[in-house]
N, C-alpha and C positions, 0 to 999 in steps of 0.2 A: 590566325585563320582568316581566310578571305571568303566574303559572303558574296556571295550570285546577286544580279539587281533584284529577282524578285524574292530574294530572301532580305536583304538589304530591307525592302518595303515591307515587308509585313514587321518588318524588328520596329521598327518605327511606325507610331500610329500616323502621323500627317493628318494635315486637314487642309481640306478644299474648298475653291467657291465652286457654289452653283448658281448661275445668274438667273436671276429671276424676271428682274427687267431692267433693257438697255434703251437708254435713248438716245438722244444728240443733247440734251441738258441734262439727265438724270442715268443714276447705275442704283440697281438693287441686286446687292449678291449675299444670295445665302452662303456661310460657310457649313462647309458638315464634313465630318470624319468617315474616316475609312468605313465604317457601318453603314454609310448615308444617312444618319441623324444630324439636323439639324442643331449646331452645337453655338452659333449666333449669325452675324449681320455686320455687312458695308454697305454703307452708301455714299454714294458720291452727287452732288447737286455743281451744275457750270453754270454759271453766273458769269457772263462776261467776261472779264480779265480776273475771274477769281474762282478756285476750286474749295468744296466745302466736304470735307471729308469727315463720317461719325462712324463710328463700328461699335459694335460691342460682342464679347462672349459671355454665355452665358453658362459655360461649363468649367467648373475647376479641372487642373490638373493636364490642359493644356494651352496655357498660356503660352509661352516659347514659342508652340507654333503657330498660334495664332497673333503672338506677337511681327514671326519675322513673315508672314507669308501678307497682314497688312501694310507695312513698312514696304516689300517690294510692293505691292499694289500703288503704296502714294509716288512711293520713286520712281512708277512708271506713267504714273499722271504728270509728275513734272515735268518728265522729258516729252512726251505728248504734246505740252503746253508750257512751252519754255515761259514767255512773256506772262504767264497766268500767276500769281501769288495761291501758292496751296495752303489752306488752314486743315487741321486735321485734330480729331473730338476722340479718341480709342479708350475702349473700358476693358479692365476683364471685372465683371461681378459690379462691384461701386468701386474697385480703384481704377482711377487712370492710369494709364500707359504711359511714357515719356518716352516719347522718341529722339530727344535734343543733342547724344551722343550720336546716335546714328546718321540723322537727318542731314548731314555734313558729310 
């Protein structure tokens, strides 16, 4: 059975940033779910030749998504900033994330 896009979407919760504040050294992006609740946080700080990447969620039970939709966010900071070294900080709850498969 083949589902419609916006059946497709509702089958899946996803989650979103909402940017809160963007500057030329600093990003604050809320994430929040299809509800629009606030479900955690990226930020990103530019320093020079260096990007400083921290997130965390704060809601169980959607990790995955908030695993892959930070993961493109860094992967799109690198290409933004080839010459820049990205460090990156991702929690869901008190575990870390480990992006070291991916990150390649």
């Amino acid at each position: 059975m083949k589902l419609k896009n916006s059946e497709r979407r509702r089958s899946k919760p996803g989650l979103f940033f909402s940017p809160e504040m963007f500057t030329s050294s600093f990003h604050l992006l809320n994430v929040v779910n299809a509800q629009d609740q606030a479900v955690g946080l990226v930020a990103a700080l530019f320093a020079e030749k260096k990007v400083y990447v921290y997130g965390i969620l704060e809601k169980e039970g959607v990790e995955e998504d908030f695993k892959e939709l930070a993961l493109h966010y860094i992967k799109g900071l690198a290409k933004t900033a080839p010459d820049a070294e990205v460090y990156s900080c991702v929690y869901s709850g008190c575990r870390k994330i480990d992006f070291q498969d991916e990150a390649e």
